[in-house]
C-alpha positions as CSV (number, residue, x, y, z in Angstrom):
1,X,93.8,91.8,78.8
2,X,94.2,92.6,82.2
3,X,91.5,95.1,83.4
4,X,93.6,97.9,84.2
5,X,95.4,97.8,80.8
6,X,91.9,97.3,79.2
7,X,90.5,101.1,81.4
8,X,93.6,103.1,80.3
9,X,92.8,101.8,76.9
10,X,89.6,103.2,77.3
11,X,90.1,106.7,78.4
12,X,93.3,107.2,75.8
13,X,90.9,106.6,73.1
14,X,87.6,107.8,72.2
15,X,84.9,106.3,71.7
16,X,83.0,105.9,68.6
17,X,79.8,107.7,67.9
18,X,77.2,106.6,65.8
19,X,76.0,109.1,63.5
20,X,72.4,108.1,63.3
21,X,72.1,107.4,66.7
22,X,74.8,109.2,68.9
23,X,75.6,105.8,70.6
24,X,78.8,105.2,71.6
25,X,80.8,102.4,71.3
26,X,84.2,101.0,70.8
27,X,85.7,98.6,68.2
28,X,86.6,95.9,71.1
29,X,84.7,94.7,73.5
30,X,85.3,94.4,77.1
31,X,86.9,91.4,78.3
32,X,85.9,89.2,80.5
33,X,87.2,88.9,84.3
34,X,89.3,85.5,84.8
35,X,87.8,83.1,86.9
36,X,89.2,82.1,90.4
37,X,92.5,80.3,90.2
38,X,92.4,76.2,91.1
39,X,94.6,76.9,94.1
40,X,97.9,77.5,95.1
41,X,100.5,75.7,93.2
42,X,102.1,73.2,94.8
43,X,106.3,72.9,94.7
44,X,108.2,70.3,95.4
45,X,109.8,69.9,98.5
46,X,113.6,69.1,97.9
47,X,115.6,67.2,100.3
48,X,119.3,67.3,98.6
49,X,120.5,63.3,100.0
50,X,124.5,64.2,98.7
51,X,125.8,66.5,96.1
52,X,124.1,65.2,92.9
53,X,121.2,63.3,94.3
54,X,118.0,64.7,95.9
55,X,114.9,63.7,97.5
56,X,111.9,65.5,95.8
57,X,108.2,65.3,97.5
58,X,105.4,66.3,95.7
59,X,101.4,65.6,96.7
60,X,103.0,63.1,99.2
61,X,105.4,61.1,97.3
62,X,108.9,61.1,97.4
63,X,110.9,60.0,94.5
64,X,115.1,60.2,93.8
65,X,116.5,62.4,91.0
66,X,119.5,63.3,89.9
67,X,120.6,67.3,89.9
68,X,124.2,66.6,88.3
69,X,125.8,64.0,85.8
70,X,126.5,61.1,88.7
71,X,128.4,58.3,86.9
72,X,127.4,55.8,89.8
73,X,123.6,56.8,89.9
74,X,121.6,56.1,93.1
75,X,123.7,53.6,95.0
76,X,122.1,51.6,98.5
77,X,123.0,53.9,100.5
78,X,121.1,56.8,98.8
79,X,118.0,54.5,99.1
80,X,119.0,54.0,102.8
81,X,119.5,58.3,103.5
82,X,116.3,58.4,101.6
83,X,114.2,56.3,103.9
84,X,115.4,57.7,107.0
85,X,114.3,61.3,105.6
86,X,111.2,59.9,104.8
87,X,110.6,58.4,108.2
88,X,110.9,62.3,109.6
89,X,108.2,63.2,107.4
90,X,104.4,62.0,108.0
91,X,102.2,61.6,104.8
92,X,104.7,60.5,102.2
93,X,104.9,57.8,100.2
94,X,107.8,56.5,98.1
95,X,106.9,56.3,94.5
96,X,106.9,52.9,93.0
């Protein structure tokens, strides 16, 4: 429960009082903070090769997919755009 949520649960309802005691408590208790996110997520970087067929990068390496129903699949010359994207780009690896 996020910690806003979990305050304006607390002052719409009251507390519980012990009888014997007159401590106060509630039937829940208060949750614990989340920790730090791992880091940003990473996206992919997309680099569309012809209408159907794109060049996706992520952590570095570059693989071919498919966006539409191609009959043909990847044909040489995809390969070949592909490789001359990748030479732009410094760091990446093709998969496989």
């Amino acid at each position: 429960m996020p910690a806003m949520a979990w305050e304006l649960f607390q002052l719409k309802t009251k507390p519980l009082k012990c009888p014997s005691c007159g401590h106060k408590f509630t039937l829940t208790p208060k949750p614990e903070k989340p920790g730090p996110r791992k880091g940003p997520r990473e996206r992919a970087m997309k680099i569309e090769i012809r209408p159907g067929v794109v060049l996706r990068i992520l952590n570095g390496e570059a693989t071919l997919h498919k966006t539409a129903d191609i009959p043909e699949g990847f044909t040489s010359e995809d390969e070949r755009q592909a490789a001359e994207a990748l030479k732009k780009l410094k760091g990446v690896k093709p998969k496989g």
